[in-house]
C-alpha positions as CSV (number, residue, x, y, z in Angstrom):
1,X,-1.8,-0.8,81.7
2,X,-3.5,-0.1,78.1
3,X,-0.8,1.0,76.1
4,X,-0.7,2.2,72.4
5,X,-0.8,-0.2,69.7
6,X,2.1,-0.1,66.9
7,X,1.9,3.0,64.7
8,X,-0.4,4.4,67.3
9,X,2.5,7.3,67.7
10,X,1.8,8.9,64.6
11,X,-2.1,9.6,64.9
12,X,-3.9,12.1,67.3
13,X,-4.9,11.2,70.8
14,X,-8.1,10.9,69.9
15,X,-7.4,8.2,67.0
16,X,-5.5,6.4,68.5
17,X,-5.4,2.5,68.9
18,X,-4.8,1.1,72.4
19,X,-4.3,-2.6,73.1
20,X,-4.0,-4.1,76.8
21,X,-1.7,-6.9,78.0
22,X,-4.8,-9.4,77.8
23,X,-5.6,-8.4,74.1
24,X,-8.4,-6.0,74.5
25,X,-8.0,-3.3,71.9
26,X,-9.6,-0.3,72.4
27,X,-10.1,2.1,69.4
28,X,-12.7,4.5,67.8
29,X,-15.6,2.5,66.0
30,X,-16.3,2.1,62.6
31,X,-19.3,2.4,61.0
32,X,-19.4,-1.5,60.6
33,X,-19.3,-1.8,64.7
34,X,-22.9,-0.1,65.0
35,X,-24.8,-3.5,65.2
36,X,-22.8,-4.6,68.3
37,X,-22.8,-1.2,69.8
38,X,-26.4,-0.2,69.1
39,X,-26.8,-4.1,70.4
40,X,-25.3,-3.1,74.0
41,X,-27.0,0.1,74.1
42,X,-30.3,-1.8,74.1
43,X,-29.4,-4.5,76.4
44,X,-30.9,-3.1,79.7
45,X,-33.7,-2.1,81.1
46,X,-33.7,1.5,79.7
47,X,-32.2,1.2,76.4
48,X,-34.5,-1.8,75.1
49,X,-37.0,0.8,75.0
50,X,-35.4,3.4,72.9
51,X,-32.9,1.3,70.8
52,X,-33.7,-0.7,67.6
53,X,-30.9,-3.3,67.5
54,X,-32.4,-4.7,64.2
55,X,-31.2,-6.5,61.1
56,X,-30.7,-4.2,59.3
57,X,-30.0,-1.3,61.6
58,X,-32.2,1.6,60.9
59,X,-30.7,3.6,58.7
60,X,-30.5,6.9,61.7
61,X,-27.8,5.1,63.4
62,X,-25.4,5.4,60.3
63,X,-26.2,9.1,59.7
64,X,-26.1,10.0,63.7
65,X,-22.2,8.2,63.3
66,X,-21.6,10.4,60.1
67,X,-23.0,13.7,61.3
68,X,-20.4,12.7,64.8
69,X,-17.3,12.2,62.7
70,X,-18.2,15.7,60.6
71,X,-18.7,17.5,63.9
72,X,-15.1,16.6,65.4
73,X,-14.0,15.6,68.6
74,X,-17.1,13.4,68.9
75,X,-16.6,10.0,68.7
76,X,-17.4,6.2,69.7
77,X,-14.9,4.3,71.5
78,X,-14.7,0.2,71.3
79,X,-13.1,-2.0,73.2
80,X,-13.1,-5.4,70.9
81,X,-11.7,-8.8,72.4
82,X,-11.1,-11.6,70.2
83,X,-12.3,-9.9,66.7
84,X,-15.6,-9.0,68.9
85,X,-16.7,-5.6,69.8
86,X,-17.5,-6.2,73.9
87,X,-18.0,-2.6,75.3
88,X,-18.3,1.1,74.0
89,X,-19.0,4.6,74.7
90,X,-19.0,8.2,73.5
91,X,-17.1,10.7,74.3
92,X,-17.3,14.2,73.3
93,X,-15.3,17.3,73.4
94,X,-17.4,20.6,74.9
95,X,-15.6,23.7,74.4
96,X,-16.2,26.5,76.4
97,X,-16.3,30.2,77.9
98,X,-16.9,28.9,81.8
99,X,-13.9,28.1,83.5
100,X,-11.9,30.6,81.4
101,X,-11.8,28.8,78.6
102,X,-12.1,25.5,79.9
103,X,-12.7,22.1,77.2
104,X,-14.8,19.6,78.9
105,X,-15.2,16.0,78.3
106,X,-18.3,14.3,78.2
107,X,-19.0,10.1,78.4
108,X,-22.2,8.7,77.4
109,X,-23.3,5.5,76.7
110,X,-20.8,3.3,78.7
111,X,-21.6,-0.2,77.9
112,X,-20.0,-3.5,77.9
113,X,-21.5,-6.7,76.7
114,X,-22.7,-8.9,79.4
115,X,-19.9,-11.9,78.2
116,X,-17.2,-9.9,79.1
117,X,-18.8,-8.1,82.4
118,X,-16.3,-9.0,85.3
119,X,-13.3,-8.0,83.4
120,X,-12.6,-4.4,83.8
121,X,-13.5,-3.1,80.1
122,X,-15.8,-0.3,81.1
123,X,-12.7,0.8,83.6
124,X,-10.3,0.2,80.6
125,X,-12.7,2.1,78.0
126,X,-13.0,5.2,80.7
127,X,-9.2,4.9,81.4
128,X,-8.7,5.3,77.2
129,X,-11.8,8.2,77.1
130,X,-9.5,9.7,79.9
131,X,-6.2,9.7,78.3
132,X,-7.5,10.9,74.9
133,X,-9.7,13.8,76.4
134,X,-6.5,15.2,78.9
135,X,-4.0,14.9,75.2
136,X,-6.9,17.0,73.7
137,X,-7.2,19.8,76.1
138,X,-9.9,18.8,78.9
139,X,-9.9,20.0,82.0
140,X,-13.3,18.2,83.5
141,X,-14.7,14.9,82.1
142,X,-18.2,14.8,83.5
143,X,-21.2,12.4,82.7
144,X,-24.8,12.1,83.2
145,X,-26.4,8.4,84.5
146,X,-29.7,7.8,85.4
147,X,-30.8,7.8,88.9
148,X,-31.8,4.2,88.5
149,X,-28.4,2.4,87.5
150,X,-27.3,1.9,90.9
151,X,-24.5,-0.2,89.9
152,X,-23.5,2.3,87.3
153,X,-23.0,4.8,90.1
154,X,-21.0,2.4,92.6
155,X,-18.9,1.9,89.2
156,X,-18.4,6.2,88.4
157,X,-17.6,6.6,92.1
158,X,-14.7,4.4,92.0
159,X,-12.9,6.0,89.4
160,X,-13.3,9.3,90.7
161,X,-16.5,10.6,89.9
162,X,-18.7,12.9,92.2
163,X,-22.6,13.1,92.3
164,X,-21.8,17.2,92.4
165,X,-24.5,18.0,90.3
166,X,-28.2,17.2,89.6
167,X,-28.5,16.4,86.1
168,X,-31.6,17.2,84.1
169,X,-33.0,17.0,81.0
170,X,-36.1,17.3,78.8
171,X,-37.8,15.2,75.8
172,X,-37.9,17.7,72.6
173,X,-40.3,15.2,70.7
């Protein structure tokens, strides 16, 4: 079971530094983790074509982390292992009029670096997103995955998720 790291008590949910039995420490990114995350956004099928995991990172990646921080309740999670970032994703507060009232969690971009696939980190990174997104006032986490990611589905399912609705979206240029 994650639990939270040493001073962990003192910060908000959503800050707050969580570090497993094994070592794996999952916490929000900094802006020096972008070249591993952006790295494991682009290592797959879909993402190699709309990621640029260059030396040096283009320089939207860095503003696209400091306009998230400035919005609030919008933030990348890591999970590092041995001083090395191994998995990520992004979770996001929605808040809301439907559901009287309700806050809504939303996950995008689970990934976790093919060396440590096989080791639950995506299950401990959604189990963190979880935690942080109930102590903040969600009522519903909910995430979009493309059809294709079979796998990715087979993974969701397990931890609770339902297909319940079709997802859609549209390129704005």
């Amino acid at each position: 079971m994650t639990q939270p790291a040493a001073g962990a008590a003192s910060e908000t949910a959503l800050d707050a530094v969580w570090r497993d039995t094994d070592g794996l420490l999952i916490r929000p990114a900094a802006e020096d983790d972008l070249p591993a995350v952006v790295a494991m956004l682009a290592d797959d099928g879909l993402g190699k074509s709309r990621e640029r995991p260059e030396s040096p990172l283009p320089a939207a990646y860095g503003e696209a982390f400091r306009r998230m921080a400035l919005q609030g309740g919008n933030l990348i999670l890591v999970a590092e292992l041995n001083g090395a970032v191994v998995g990520c994703l992004q979770l996001t507060l929605i808040h809301g009029i439907s559901r009287m009232g309700a806050t809504r969690a939303q996950v995008e971009g689970v990934r976790v670096a093919a060396a440590a696939r096989g080791r639950r980190v995506g299950e401990r990174l959604m189990r963190a997103a979880t935690v942080r997104a109930k102590a903040n006032g969600a009522v519903l986490m909910q995430l979009t995955t493309d059809h294709r990611r079979i796998d990715a589905h087979r993974f969701y399912e397990r931890l609770g998720f339902v297909g319940s609705h079709l997802g859609m979206k549209k390129e704005l240029g």
